[in-house]
PDB file with one MODEL, atoms N, CA, C and O in Angstrom:
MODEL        1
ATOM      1  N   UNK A   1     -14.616  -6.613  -1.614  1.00  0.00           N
ATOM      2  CA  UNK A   1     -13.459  -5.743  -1.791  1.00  0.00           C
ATOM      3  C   UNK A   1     -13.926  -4.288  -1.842  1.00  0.00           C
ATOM      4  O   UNK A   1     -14.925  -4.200  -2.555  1.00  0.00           O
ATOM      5  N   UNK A   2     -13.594  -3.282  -1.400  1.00  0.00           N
ATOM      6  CA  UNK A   2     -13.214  -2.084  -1.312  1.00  0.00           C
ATOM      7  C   UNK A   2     -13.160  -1.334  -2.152  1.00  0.00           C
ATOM      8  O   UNK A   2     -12.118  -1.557  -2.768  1.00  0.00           O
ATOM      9  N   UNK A   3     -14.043   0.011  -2.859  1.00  0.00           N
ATOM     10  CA  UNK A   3     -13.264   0.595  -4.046  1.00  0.00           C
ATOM     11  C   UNK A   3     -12.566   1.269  -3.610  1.00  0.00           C
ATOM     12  O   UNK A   3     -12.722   2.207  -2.828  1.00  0.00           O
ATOM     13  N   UNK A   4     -11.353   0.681  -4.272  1.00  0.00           N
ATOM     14  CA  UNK A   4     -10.159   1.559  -4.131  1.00  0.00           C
ATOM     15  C   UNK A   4      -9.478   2.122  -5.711  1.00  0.00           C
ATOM     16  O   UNK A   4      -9.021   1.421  -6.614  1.00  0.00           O
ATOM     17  N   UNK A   5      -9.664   4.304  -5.621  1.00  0.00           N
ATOM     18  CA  UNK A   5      -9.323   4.670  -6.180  1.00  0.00           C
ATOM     19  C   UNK A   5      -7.839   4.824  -6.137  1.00  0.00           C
ATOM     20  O   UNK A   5      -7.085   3.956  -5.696  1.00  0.00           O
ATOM     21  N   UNK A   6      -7.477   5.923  -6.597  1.00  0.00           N
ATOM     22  CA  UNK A   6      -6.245   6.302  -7.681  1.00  0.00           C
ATOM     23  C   UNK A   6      -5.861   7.422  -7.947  1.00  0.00           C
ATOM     24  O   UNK A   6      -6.280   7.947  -8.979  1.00  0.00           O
ATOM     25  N   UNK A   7      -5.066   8.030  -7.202  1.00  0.00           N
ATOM     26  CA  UNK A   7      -4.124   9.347  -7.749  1.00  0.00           C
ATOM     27  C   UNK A   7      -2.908   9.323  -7.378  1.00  0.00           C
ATOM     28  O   UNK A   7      -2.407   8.425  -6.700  1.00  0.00           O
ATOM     29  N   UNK A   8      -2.327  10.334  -7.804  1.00  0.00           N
ATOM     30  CA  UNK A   8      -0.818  10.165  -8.212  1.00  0.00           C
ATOM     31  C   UNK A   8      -0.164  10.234  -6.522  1.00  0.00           C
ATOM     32  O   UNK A   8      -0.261  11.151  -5.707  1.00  0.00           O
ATOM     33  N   UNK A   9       0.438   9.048  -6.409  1.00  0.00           N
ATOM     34  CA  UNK A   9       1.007   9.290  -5.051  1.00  0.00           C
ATOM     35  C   UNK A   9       0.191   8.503  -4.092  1.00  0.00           C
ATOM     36  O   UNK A   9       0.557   8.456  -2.918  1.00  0.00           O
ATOM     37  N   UNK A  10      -1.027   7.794  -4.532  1.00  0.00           N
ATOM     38  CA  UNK A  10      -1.520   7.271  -3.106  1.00  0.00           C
ATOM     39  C   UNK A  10      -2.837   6.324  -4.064  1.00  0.00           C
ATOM     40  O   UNK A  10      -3.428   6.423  -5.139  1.00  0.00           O
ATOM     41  N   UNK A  11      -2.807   5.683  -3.228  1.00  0.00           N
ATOM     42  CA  UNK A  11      -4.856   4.747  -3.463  1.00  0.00           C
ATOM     43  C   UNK A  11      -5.219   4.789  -1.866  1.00  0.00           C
ATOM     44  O   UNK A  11      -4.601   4.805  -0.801  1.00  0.00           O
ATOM     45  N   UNK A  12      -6.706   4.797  -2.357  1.00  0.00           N
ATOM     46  CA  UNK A  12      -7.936   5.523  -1.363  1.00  0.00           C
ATOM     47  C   UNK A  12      -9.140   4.897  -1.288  1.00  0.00           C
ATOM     48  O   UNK A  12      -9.752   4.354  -2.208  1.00  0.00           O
ATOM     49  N   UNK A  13      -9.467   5.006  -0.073  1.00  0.00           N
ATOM     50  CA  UNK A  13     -11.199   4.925   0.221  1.00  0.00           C
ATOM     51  C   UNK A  13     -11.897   5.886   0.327  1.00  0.00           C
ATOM     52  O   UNK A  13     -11.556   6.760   1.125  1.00  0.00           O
ATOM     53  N   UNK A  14     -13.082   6.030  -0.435  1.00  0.00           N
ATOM     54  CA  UNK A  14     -14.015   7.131   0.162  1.00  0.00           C
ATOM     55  C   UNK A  14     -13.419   8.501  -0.615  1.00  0.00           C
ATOM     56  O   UNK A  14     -12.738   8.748  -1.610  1.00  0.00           O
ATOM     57  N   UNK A  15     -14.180   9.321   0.587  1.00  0.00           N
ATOM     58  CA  UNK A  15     -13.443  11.052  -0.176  1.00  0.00           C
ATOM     59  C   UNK A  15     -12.084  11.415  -0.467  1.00  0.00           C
ATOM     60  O   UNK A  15     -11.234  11.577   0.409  1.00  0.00           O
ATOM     61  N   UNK A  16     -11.903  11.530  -1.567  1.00  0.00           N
ATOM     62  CA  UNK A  16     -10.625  12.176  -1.939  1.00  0.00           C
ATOM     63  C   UNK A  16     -10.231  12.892  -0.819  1.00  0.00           C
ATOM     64  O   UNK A  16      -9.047  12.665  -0.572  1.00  0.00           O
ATOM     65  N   UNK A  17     -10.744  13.657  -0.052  1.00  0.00           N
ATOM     66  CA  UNK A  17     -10.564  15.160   0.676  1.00  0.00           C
ATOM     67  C   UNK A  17     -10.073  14.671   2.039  1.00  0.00           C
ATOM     68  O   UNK A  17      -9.152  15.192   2.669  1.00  0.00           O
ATOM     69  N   UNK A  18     -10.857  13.515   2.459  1.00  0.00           N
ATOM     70  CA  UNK A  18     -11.008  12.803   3.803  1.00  0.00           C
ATOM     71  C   UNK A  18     -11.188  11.603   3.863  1.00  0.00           C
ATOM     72  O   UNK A  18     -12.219  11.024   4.205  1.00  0.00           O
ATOM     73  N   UNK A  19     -10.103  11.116   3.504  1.00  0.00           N
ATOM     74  CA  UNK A  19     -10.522   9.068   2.773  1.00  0.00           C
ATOM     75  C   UNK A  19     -10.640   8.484   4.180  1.00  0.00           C
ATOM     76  O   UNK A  19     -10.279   8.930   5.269  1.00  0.00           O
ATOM     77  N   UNK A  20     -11.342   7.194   3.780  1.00  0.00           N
ATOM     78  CA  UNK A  20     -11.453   6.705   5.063  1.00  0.00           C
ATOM     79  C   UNK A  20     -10.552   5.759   5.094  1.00  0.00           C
ATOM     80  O   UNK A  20     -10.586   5.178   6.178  1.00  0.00           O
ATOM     81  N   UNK A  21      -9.619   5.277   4.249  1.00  0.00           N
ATOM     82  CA  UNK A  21      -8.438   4.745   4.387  1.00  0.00           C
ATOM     83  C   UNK A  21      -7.775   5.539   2.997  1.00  0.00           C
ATOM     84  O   UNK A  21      -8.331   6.304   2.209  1.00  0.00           O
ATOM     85  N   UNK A  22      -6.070   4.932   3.039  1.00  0.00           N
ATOM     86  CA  UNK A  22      -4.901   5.406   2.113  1.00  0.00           C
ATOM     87  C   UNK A  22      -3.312   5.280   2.387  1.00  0.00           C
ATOM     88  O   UNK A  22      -2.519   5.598   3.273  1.00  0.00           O
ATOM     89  N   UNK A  23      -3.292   4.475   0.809  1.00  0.00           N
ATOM     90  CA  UNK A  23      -1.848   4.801   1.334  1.00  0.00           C
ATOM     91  C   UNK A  23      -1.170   5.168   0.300  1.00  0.00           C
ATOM     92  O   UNK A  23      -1.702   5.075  -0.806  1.00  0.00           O
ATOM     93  N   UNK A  24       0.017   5.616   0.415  1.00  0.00           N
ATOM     94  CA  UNK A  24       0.702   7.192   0.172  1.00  0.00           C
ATOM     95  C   UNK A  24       2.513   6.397  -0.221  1.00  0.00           C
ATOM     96  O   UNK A  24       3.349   5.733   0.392  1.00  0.00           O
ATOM     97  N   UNK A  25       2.373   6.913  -1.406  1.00  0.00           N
ATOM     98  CA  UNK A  25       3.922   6.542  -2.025  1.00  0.00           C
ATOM     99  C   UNK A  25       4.635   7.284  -2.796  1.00  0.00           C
ATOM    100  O   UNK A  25       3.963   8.127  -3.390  1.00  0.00           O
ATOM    101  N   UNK A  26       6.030   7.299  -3.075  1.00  0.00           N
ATOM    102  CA  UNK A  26       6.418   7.687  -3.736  1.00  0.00           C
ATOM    103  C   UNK A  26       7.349   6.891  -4.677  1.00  0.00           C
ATOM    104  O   UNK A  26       7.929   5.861  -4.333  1.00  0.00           O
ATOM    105  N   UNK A  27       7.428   7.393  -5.747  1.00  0.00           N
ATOM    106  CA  UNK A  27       8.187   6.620  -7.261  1.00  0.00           C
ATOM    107  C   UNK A  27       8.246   6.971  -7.968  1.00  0.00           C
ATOM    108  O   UNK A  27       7.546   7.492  -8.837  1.00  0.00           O
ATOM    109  N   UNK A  28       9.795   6.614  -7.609  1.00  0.00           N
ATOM    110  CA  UNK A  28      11.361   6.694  -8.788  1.00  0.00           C
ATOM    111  C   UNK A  28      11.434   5.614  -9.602  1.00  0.00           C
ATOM    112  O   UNK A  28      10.727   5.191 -10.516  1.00  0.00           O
ATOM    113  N   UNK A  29      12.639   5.183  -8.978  1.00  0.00           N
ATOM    114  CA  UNK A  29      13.449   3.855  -9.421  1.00  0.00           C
ATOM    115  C   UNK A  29      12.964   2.690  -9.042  1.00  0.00           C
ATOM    116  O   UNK A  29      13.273   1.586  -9.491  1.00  0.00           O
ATOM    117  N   UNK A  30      11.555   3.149  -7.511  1.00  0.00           N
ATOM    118  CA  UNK A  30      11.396   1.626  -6.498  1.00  0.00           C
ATOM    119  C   UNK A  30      10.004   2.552  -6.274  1.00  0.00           C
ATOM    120  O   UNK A  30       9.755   3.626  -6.821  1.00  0.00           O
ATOM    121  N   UNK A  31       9.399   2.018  -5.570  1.00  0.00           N
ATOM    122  CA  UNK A  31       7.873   2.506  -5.232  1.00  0.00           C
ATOM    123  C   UNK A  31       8.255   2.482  -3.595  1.00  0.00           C
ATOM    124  O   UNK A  31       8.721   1.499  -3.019  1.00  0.00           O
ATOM    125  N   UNK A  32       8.026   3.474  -3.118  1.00  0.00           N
ATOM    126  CA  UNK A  32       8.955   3.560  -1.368  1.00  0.00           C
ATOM    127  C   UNK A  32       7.163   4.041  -0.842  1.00  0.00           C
ATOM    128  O   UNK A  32       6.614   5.140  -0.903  1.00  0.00           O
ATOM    129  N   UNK A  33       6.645   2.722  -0.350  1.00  0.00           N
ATOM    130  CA  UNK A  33       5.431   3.345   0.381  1.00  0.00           C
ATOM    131  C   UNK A  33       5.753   3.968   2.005  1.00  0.00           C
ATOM    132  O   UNK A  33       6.143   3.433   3.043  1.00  0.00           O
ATOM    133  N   UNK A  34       5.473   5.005   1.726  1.00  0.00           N
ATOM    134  CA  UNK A  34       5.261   5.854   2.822  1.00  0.00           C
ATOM    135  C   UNK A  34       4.450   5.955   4.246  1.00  0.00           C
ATOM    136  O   UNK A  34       4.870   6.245   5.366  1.00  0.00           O
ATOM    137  N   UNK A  35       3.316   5.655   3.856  1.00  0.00           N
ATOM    138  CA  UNK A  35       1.891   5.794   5.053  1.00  0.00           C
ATOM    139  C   UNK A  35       0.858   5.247   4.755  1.00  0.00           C
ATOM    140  O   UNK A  35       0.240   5.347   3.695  1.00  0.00           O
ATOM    141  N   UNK A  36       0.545   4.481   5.904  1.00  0.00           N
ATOM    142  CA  UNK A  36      -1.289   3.728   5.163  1.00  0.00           C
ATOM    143  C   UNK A  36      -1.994   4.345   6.566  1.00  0.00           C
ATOM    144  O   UNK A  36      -1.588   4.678   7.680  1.00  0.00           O
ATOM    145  N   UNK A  37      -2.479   4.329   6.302  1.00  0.00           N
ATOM    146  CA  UNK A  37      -3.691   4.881   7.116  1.00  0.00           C
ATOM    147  C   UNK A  37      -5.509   4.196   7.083  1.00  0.00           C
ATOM    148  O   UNK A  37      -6.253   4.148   6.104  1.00  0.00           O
ATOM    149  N   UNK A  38      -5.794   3.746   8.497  1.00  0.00           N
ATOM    150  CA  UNK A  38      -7.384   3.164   8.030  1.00  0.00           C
ATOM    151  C   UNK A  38      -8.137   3.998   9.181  1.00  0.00           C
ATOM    152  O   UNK A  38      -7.754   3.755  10.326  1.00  0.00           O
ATOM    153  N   UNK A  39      -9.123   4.920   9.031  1.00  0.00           N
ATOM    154  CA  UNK A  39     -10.186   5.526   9.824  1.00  0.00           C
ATOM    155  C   UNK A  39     -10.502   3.960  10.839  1.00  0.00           C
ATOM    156  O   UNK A  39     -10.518   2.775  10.507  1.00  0.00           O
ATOM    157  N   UNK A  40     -10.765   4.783  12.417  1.00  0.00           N
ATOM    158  CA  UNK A  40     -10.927   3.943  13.311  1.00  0.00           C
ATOM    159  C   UNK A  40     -12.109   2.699  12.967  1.00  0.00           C
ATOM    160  O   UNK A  40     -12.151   1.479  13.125  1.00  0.00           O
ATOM    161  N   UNK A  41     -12.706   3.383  12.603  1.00  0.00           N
ATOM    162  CA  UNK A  41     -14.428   2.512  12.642  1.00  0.00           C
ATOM    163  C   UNK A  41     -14.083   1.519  11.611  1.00  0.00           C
ATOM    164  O   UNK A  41     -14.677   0.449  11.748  1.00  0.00           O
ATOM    165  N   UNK A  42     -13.013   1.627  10.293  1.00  0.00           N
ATOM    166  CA  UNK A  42     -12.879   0.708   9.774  1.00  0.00           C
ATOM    167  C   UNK A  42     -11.641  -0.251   9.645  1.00  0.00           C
ATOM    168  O   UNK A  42     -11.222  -0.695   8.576  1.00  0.00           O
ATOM    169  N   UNK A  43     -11.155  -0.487  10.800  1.00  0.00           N
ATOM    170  CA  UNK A  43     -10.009  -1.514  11.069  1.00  0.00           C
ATOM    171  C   UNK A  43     -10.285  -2.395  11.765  1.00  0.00           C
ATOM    172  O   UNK A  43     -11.122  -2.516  12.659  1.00  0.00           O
ATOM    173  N   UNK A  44      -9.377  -3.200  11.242  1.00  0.00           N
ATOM    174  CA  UNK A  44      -9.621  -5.060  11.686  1.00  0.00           C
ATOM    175  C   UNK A  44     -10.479  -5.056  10.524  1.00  0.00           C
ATOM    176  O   UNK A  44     -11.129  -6.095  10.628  1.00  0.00           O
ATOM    177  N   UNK A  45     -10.875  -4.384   9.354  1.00  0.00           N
ATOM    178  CA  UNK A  45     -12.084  -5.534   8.439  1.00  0.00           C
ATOM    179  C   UNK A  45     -10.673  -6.021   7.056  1.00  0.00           C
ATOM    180  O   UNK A  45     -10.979  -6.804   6.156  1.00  0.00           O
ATOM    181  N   UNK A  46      -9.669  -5.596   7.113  1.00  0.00           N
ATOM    182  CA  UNK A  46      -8.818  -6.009   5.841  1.00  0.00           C
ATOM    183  C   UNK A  46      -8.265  -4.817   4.802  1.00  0.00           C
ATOM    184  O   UNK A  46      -7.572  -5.046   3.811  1.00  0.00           O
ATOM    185  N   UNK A  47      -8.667  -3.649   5.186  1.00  0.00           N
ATOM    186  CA  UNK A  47      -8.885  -2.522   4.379  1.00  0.00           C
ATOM    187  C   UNK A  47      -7.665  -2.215   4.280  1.00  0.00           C
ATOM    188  O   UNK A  47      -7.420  -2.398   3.088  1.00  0.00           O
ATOM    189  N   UNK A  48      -6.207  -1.659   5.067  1.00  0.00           N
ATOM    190  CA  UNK A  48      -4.834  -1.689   5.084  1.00  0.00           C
ATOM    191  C   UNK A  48      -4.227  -2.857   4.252  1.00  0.00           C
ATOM    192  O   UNK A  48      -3.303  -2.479   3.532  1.00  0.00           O
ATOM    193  N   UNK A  49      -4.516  -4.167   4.176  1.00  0.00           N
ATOM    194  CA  UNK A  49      -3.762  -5.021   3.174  1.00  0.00           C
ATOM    195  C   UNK A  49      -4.650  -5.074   1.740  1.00  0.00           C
ATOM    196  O   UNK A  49      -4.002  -5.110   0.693  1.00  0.00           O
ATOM    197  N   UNK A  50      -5.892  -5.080   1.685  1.00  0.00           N
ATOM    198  CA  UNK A  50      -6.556  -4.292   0.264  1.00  0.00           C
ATOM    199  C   UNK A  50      -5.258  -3.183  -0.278  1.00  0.00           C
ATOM    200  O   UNK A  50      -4.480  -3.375  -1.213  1.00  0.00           O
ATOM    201  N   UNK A  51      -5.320  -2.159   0.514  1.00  0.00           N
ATOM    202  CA  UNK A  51      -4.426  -0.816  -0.246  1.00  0.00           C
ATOM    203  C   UNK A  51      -3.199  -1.319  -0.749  1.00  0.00           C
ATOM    204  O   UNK A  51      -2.718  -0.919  -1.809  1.00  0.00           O
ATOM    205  N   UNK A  52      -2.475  -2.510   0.246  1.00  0.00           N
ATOM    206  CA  UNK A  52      -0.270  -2.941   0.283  1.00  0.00           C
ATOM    207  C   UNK A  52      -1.000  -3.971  -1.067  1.00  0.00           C
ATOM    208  O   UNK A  52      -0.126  -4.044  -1.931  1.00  0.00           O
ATOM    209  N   UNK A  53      -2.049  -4.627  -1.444  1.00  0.00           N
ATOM    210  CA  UNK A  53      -2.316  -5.452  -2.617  1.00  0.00           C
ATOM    211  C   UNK A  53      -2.269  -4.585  -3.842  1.00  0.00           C
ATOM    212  O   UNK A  53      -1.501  -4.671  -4.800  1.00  0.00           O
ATOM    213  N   UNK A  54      -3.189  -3.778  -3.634  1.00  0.00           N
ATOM    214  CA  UNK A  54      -3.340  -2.698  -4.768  1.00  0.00           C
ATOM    215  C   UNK A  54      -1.740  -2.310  -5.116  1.00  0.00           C
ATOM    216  O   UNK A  54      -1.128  -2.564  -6.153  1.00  0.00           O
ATOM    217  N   UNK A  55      -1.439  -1.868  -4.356  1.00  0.00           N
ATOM    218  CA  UNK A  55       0.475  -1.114  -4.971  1.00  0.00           C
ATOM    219  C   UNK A  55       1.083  -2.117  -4.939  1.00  0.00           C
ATOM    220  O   UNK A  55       2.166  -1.740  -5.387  1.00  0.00           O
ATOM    221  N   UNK A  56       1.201  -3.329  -4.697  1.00  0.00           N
ATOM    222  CA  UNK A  56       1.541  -4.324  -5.237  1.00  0.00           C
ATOM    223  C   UNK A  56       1.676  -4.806  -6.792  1.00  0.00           C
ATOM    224  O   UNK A  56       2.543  -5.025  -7.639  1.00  0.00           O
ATOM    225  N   UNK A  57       0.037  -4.835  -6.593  1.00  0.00           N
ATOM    226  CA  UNK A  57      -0.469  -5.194  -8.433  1.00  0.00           C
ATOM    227  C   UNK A  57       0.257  -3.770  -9.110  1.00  0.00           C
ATOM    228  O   UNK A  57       0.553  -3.934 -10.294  1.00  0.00           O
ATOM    229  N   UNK A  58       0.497  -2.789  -8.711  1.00  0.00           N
ATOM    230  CA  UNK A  58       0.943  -1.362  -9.507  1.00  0.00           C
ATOM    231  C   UNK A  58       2.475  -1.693  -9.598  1.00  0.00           C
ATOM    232  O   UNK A  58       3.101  -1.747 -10.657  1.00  0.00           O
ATOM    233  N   UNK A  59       2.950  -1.887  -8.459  1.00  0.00           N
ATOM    234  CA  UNK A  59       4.144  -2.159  -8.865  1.00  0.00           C
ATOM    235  C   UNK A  59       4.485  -3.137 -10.133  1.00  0.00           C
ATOM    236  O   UNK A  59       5.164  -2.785 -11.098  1.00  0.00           O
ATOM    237  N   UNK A  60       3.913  -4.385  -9.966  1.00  0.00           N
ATOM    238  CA  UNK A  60       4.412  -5.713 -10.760  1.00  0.00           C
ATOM    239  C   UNK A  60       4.111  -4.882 -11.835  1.00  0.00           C
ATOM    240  O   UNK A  60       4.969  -5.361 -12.578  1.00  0.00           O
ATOM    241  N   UNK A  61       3.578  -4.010 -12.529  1.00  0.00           N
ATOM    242  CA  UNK A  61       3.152  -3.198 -13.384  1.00  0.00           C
ATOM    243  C   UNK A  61       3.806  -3.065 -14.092  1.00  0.00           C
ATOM    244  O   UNK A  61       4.050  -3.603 -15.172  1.00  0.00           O
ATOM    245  N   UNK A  62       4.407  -1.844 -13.221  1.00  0.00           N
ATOM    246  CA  UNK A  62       5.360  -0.794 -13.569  1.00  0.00           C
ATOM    247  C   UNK A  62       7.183  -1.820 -13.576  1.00  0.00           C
ATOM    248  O   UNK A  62       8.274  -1.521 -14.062  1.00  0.00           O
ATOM    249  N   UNK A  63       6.811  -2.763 -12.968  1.00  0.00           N
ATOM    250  CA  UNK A  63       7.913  -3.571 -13.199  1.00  0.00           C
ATOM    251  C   UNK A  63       9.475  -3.114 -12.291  1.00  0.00           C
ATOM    252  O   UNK A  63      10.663  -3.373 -12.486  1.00  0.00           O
ATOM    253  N   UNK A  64       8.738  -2.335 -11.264  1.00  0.00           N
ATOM    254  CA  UNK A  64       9.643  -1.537 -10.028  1.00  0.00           C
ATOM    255  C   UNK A  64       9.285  -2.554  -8.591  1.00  0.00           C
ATOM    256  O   UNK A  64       8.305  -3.297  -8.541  1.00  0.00           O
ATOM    257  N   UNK A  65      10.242  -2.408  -7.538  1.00  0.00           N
ATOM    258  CA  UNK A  65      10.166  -2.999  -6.897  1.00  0.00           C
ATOM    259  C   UNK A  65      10.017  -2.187  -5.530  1.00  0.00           C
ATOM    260  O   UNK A  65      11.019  -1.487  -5.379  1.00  0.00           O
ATOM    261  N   UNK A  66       9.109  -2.044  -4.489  1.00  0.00           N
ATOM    262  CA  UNK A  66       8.413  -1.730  -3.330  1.00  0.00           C
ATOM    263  C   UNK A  66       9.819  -1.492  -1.911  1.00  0.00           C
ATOM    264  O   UNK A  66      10.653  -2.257  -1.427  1.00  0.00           O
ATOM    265  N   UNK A  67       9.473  -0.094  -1.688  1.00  0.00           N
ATOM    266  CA  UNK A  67      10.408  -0.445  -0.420  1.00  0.00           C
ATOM    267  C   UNK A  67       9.682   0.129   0.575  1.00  0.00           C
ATOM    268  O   UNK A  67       9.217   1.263   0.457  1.00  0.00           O
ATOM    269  N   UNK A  68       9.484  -0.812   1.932  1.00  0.00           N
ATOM    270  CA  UNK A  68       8.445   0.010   2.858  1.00  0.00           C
ATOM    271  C   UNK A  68       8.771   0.573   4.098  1.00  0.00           C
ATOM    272  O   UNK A  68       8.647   0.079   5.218  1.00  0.00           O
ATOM    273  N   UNK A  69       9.256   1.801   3.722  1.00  0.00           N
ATOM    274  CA  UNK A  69       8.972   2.636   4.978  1.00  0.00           C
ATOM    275  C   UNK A  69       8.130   2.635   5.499  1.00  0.00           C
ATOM    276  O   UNK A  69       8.769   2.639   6.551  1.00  0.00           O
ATOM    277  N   UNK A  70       6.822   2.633   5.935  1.00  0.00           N
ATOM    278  CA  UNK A  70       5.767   2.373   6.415  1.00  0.00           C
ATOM    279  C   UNK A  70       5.857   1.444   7.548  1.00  0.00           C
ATOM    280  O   UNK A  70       6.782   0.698   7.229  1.00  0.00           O
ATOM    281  N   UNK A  71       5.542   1.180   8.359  1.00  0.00           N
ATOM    282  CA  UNK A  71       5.625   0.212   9.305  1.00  0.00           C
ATOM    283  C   UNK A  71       4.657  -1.090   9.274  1.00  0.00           C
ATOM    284  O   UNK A  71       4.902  -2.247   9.615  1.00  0.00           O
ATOM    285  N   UNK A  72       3.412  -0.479   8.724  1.00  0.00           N
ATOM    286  CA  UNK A  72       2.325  -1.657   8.400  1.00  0.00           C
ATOM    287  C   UNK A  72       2.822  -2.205   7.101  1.00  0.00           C
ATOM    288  O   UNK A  72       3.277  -3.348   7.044  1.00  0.00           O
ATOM    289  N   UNK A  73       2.748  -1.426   6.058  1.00  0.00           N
ATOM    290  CA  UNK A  73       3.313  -2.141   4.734  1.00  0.00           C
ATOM    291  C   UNK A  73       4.748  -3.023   5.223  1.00  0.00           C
ATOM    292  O   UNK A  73       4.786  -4.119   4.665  1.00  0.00           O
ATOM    293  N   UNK A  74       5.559  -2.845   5.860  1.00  0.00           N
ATOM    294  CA  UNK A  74       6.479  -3.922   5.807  1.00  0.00           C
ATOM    295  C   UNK A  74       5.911  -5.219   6.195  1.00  0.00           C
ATOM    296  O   UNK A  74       5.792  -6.245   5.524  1.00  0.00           O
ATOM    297  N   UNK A  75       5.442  -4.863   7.935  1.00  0.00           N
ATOM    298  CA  UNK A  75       5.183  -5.913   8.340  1.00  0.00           C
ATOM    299  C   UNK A  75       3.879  -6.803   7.272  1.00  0.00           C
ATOM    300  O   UNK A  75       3.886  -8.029   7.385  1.00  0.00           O
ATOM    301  N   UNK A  76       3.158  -6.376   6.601  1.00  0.00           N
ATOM    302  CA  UNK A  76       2.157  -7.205   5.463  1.00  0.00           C
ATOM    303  C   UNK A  76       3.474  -7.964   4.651  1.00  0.00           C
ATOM    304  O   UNK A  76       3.840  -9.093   4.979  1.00  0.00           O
ATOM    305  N   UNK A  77       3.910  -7.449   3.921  1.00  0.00           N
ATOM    306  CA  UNK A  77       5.261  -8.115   3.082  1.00  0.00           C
ATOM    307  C   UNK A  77       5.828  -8.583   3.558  1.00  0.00           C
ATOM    308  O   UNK A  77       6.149  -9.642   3.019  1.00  0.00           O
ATOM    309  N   UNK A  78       6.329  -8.360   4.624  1.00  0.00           N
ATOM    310  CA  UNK A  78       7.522  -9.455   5.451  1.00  0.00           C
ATOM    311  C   UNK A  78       6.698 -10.657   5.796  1.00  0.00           C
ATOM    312  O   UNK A  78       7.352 -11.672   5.559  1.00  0.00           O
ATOM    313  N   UNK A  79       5.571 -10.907   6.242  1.00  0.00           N
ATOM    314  CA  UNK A  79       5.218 -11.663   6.500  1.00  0.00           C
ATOM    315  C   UNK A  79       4.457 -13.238   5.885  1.00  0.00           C
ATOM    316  O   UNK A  79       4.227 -14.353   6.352  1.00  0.00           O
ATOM    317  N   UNK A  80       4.264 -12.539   4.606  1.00  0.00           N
ATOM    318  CA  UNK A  80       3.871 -13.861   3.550  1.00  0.00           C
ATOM    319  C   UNK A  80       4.585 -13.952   1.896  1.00  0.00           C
ATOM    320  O   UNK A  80       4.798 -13.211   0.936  1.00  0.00           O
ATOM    321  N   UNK A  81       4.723 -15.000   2.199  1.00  0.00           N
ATOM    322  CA  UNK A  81       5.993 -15.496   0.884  1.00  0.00           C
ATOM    323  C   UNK A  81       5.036 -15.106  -0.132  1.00  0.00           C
ATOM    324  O   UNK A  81       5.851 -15.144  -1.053  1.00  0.00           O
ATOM    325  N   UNK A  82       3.886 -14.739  -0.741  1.00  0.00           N
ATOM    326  CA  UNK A  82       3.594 -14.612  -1.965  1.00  0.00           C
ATOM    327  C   UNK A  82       3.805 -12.796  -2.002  1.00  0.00           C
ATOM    328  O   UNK A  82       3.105 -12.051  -2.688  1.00  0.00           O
ATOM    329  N   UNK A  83       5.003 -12.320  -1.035  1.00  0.00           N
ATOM    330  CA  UNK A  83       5.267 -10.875  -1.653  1.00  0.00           C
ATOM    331  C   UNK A  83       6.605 -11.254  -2.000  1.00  0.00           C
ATOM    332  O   UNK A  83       7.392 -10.615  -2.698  1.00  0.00           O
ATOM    333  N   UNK A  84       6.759 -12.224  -1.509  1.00  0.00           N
ATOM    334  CA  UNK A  84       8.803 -12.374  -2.001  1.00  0.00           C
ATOM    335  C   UNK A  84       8.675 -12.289  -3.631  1.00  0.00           C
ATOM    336  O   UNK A  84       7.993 -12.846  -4.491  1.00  0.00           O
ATOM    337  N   UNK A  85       9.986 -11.012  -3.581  1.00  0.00           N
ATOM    338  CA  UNK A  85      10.665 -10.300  -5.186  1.00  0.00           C
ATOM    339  C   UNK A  85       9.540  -9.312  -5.851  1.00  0.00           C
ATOM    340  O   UNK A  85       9.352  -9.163  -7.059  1.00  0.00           O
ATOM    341  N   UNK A  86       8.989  -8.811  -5.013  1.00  0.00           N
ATOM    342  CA  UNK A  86       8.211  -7.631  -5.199  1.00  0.00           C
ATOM    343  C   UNK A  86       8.897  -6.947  -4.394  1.00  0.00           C
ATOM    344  O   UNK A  86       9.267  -5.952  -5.017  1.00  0.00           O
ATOM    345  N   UNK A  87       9.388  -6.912  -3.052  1.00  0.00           N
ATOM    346  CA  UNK A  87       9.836  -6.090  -2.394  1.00  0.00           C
ATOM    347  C   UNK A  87      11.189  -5.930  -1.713  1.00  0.00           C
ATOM    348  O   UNK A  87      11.901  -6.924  -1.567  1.00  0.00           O
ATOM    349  N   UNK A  88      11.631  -4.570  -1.230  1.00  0.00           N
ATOM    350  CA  UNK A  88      12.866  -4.699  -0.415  1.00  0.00           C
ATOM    351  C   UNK A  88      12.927  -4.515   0.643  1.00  0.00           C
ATOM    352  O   UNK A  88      12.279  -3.586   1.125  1.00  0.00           O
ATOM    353  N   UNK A  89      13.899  -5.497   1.600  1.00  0.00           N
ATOM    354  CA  UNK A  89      13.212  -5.526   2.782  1.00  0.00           C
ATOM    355  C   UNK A  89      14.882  -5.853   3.082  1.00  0.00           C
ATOM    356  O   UNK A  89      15.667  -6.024   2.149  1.00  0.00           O
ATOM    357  N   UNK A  90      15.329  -5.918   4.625  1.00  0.00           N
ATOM    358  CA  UNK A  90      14.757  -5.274   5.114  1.00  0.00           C
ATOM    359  C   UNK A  90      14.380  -3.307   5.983  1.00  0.00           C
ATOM    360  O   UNK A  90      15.097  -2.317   6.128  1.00  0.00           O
ATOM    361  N   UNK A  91      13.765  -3.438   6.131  1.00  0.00           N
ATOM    362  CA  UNK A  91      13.345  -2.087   6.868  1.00  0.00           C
ATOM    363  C   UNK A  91      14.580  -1.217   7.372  1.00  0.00           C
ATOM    364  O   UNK A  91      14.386  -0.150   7.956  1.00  0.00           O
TER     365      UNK A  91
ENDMDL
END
């Protein structure tokens, strides 16, 4: 697994400044992920559904429920029943 940090609005790989992956949310009432992003050299290894896990586990947290604008974050959630009632869908 990946360390994946933590600041307000997003979890990350690598440099804060220039991560080599991230994705990017915002939260209110619902956690509305915004953008994931994975540097070329590191896609296809799992690193984009690492990050939609991470705000996952944050959400069940915070006890708010995920809405994904994002196009990758949906399609991760839409696609396997162990995100059903974490999220709102659809798109």
């Amino acid at each position: 697994m990946a360390d994946i940090k933590q600041e307000n609005g997003r979890f990350y790989i690598g440099n804060s400044d220039q991560p080599d992956a991230e994705v990017t949310f915002t939260e209110s009432d619902d956690i509305v992920i915004e953008h994931t992003m994975v540097i070329e050299d590191k896609q296809g290894a799992g690193i984009g559904k690492q990050l939609i896990d991470r705000v996952v586990d944050y959400a069940k947290k915070q006890e708010k429920q995920i809405v994904p604008v994002c196009t990758f974050a949906h399609e991760i959630l839409s696609t396997d029943k162990k995100y059903d009632g974490v999220w709102e869908g659809p798109l």
